[in-house]
N, C-alpha and C positions, 0 to 999 in steps of 0.2 A: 167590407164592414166599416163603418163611418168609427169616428171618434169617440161620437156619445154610445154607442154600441159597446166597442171593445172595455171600455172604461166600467159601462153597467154589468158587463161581464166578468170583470175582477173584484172580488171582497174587498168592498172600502174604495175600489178605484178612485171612482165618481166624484167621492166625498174627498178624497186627498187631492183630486185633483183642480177642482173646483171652487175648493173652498182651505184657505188657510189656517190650519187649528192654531186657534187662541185664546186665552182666558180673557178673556176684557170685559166681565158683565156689566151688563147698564146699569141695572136695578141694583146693584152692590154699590154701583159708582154712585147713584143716589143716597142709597143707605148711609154710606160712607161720610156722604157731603153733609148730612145731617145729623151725624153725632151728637149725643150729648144737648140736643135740642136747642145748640146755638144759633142755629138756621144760618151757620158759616161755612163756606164749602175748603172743606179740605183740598188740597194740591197733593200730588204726587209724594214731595216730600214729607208732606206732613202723615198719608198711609204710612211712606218707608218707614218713617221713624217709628210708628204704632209699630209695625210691624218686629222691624230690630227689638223695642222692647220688648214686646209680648215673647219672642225666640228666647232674648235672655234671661227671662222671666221663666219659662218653661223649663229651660235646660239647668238654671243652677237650680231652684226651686221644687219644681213642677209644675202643671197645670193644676194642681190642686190648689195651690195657694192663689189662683186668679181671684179679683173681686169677679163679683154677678158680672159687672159692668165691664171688665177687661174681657172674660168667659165669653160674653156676646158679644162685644165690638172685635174679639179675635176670631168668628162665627162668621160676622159679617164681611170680611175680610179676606177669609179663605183659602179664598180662589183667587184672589185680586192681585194682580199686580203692583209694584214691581217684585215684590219677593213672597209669594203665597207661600201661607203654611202648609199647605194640601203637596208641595213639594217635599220636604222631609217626613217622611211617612213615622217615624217614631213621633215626633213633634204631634203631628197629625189626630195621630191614634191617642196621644194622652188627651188632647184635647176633647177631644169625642168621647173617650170614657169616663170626664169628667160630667162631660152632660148627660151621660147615661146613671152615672151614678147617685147623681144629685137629683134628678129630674130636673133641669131648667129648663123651662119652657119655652122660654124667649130665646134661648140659646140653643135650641133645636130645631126652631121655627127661623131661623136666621141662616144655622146648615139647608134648610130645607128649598129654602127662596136660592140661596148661592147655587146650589145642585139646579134647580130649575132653570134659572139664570146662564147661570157658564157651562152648562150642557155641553158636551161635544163627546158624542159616541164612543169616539177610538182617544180619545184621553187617558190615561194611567188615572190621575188624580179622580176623575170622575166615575171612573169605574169600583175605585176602592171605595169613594164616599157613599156609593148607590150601593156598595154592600154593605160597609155600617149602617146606612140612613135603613135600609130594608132589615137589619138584624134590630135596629130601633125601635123601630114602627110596630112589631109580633110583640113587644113587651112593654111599652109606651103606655104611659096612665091616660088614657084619652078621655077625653070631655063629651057626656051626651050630647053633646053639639056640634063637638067636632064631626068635619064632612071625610076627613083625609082615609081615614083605613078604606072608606069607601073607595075613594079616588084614588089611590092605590092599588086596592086591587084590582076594579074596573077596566084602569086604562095602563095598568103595568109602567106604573111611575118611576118605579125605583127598580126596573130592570131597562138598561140602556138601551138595549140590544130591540128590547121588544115595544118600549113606551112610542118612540118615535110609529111606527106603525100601526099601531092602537090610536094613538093622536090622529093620524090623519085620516087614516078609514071612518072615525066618525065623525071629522070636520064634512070630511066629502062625501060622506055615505045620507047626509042630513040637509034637509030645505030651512034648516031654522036658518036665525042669525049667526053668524061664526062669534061672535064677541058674547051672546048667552051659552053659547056652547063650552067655549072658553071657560066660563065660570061655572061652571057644571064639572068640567077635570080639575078645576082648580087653579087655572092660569088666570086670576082672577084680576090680578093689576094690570097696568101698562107695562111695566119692566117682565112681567111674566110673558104677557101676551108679545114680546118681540123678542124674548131673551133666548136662550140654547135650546133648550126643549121645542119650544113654539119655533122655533126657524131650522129645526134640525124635522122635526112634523109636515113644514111645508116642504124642504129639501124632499124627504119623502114621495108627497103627492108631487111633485114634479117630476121623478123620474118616473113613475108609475104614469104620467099621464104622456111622458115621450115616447113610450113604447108602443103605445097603445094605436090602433086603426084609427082611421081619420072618419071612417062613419059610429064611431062609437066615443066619439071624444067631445062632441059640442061645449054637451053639457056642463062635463067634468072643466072642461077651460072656461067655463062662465064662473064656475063656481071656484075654481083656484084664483082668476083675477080679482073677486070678490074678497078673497082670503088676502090677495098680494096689496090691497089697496085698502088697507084695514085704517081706520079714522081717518080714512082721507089722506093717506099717504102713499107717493107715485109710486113705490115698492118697501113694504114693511119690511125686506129683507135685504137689502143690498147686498150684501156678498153672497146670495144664490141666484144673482142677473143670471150669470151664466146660462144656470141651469132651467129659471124659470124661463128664457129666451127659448131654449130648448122644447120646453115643454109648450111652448105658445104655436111653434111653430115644424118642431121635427116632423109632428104627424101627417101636415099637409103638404111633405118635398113634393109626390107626385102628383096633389092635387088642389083644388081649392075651397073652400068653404063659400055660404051662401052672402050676397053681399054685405048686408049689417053685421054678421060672426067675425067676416071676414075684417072690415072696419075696427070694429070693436078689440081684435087683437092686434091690427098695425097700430093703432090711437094708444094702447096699453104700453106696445116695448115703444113707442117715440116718444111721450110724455113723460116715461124714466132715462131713457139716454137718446133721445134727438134722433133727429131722420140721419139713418148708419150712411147717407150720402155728402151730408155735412158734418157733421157732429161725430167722430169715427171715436173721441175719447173711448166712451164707455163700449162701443162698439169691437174694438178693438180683442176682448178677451171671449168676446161670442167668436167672433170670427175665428180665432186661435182653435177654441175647445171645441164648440161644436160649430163647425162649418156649415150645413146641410141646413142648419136653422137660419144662420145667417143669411147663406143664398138663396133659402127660401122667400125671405122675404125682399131682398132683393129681385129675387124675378118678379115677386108682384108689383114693385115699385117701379120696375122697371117698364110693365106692364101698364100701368096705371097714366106713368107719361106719355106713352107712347099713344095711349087712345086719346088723354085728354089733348094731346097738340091736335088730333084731327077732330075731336068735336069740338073744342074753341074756335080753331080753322074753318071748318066747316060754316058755321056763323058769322063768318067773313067775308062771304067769296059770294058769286052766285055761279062756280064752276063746280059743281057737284059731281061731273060726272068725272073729272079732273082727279078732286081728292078721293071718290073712290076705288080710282084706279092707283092713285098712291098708296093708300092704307091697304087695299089687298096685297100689292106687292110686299109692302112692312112687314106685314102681318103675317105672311110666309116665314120670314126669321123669326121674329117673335113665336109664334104657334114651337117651333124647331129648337127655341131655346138657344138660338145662337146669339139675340143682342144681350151682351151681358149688363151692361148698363145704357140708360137711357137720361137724357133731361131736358126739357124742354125750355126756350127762351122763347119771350114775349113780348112784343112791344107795348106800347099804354093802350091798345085796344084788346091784344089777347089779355093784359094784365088783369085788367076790368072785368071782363068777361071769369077769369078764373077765379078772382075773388067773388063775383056776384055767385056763380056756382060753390063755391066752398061754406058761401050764407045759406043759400038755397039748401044745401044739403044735409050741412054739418061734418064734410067731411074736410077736415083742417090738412090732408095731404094735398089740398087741389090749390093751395095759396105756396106749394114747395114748387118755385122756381126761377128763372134766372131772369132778368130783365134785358131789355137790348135797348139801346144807347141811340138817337137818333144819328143822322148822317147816312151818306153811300146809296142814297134813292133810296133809302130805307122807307115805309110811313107807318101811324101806329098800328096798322093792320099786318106788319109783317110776323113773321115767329120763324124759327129754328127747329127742327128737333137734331140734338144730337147722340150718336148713340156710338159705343163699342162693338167692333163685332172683330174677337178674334185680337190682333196688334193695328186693327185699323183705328181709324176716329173717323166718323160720318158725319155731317152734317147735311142735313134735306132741307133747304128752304121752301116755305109757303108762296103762294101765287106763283110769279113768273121767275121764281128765285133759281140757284141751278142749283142741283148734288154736287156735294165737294169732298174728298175722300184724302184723308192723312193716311198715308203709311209710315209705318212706327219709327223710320229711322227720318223723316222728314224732322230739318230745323225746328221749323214751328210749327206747331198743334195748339189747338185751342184744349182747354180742360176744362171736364165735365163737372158740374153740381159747384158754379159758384154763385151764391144767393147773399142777399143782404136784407135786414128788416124792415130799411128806410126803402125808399122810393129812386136810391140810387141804381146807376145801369152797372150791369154785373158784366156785360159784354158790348163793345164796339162792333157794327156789321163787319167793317173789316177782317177784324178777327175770324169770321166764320165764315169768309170769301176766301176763292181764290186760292185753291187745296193744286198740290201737287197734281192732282187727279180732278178732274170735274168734268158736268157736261150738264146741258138742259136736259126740260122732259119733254122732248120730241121725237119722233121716231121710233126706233127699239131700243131706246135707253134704259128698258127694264134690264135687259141683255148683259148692257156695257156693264152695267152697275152689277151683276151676277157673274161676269166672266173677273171682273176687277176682283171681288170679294174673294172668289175662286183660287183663282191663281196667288193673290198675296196671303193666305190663309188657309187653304185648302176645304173650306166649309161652303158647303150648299145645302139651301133647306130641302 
């Protein structure tokens, strides 16, 4: 049983694990910075201080003697940090039954955005507020205009437990727009459309779409990246990468999607945290949480270098029947799953060649890779592929080059996936010569090269 498994099998797991509860609403943090219509943004201290006041305010006083204007700037506030009223629950509750008893409108409507906003299921605070705000809503003087008792009870706003799931089922159940759909439940601003509610909605549709078979998932992952990449942004949610990495990819461990499907959701997670071969930052916490996504896409990546070095090659050479007696061989580990990583280095003729293909195509992974350094009878027609298999390090050169094989306790090993943006060489041929272990490709050197793998590793395809 994988990670993201045992986690979706515990109440809350997923979500605790995944994601760190915290109050920090955006759309509060706007509200906030606009105060009083100075159009000057308040700092940290300057909430704290609103806040202390308004505490002290309450407690020798009451919340009764708030003006309008304290009543809703202490509304908009809430939840906010650094010291939310929604933490002292007496504090809390005066406050809320001032708005209840006064009718303020503006100061309901203010609870109502913060609740939306700083959303977080398993919250204390948020849970009390969604049972006031819902004990509000049943006796609330509502405006023939107003949309809300609708959108409340339609989509189970002000029950925690159940909003999130309602949210997403008709995000994902619908061909419309996601941002008129939005405005239909009522997440009608920008700070709604990214804040608690709306990111605790996609959380949602992500595990639901991890679980799911990989022939019944296309779809549903066209229309969550559509969701993930809301006005143009590389993931409208960043703290559920995790998850949404998961959901891109857990479905297809055992298999692969159609080639543009299959694009379309490597292009997705590398345009939010970088190809996981270079760029391991963001990568790093897939890797932890859910492994199985990670290495998913690692194999295709892995996969991916491995063909392109023999069809760039291939357009080099006029020994055809050479390189297909190479890539069959390859291609045995690969099919087997035993190279665990793969990258491929290029002189300025394969370089050429893979950027012309990456135009050609559109596909921005065919320009991921490592350049080679002239020298050593090297010419720009040479290339590398080097690969992991096991604690070994491979490297296979192109034309008359020989296989060269690192075992893991060898001094020096060259290391895989180094790239640069400029036109500088990421590797020296020496570097990729002249392995503890090597031989040409003459003879039975299929052999050598299966007996080496063998015994230092114990893997055969």
């Amino acid at each position: 049983m994988t990670h993201l498994k045992r986690a979706i099998g515990e109440e809350r797991g997923l979500l605790f694990k995944l994601k760190v509860p915290a109050i920090a609403p955006s759309a509060l943090t706007r509200a906030v910075e606009s105060m009083s219509g100075s159009g000057s943004n308040r700092n940290t201290e300057e909430i704290a201080a609103l806040q202390r006041r308004l505490f002290q305010t309450i407690r020798s006083s009451g919340a009764e003697t708030l003006s309008r204007r304290d009543l809703r700037e202490g509304c908009k506030v809430f939840l906010m940090p650094p010291t939310p009223l929604a933490k002292d629950r007496q504090i809390a509750d005066s406050l809320i039954d001032v708005v209840s008893l006064h009718g303020r409108r503006g100061a309901f409507f203010a609870l109502l955005d913060t609740y939306l906003d700083g959303f977080h299921s398993n919250c204390p605070e948020i849970q009390h507020l969604a049972k006031r705000l819902s004990q509000l809503a049943t006796v609330w003087p509502w405006r023939d205009a107003d949309k809300w008792p609708q959108r409340i009870r339609s989509y189970a706003l002000l029950d925690p437990t159940e909003a999130p799931e309602r949210i997403s089922s008709t995000i994902m159940g619908s061909d419309e727009g996601i941002k008129p759909i939005m405005d239909t439940i009522g997440l009608t601003t920008k700070g709604r459309q990214l804040g608690g509610l709306s990111e605790a909605s996609f959380m949602r549709a992500c595990r639901e779409i991890s679980i799911k078979a990989s022939g019944s998932v296309i779809q549903k992952q066209q229309r969550l990246i559509d969701w993930a990449i809301l006005d143009g942004a590389k993931l409208a949610y960043p703290t559920c990468w995790p998850l949404f990495a998961a959901a891109l990819f857990i479905p297809w461990r055992g298999s692969e999607p159609s080639g543009p499907h299959k694009n379309r959701l490597i292009e997705t997670a590398i345009e939010f945290a970088g190809d996981p071969r270079i760029n391991t930052a963001k990568w790093t916490k897939v890797k932890d949480a859910v492994p199985d996504a990670y290495n998913t896409l690692l194999r295709w990546l892995t996969k991916a270098s491995v063909d392109q070095f023999f069809d760039i090659v291939t357009r080099s050479t006029d020994r055809l029947d050479m390189w297909k007696e190479r890539r069959r061989f390859w291609t045995r580990y690969l099919d087997a799953n035993l190279i665990q990583a793969a990258w491929v280095v290029f002189g300025d003729r394969g370089a050429s060649l893979a950027r012309q293909a990456a135009h050609n195509t559109g596909d921005k992974g065919l320009v991921k890779f490592g350049r080679l350094g002239s020298g050593g009878s090297r010419t720009p027609e040479h290339a590398a592929l080097m690969m992991r298999i096991g604690d070994l390090t491979i490297v296979d050169w192109s034309h008359n080059g020989r296989w060269n094989i690192w075992p893991k306790e060898a001094k020096k090993h060259p290391d895989l996936f180094r790239h640069n943006a400029g036109f500088r060489a990421d590797y020296q041929p020496h570097e990729l010569m002249n392995a503890p272990k090597y031989g040409s490709h003459v003879g039975n050197w299929q052999y050598k090269v299966d007996e080496i793998i063998r015994y230092e590793t114990g893997l055969r395809p």
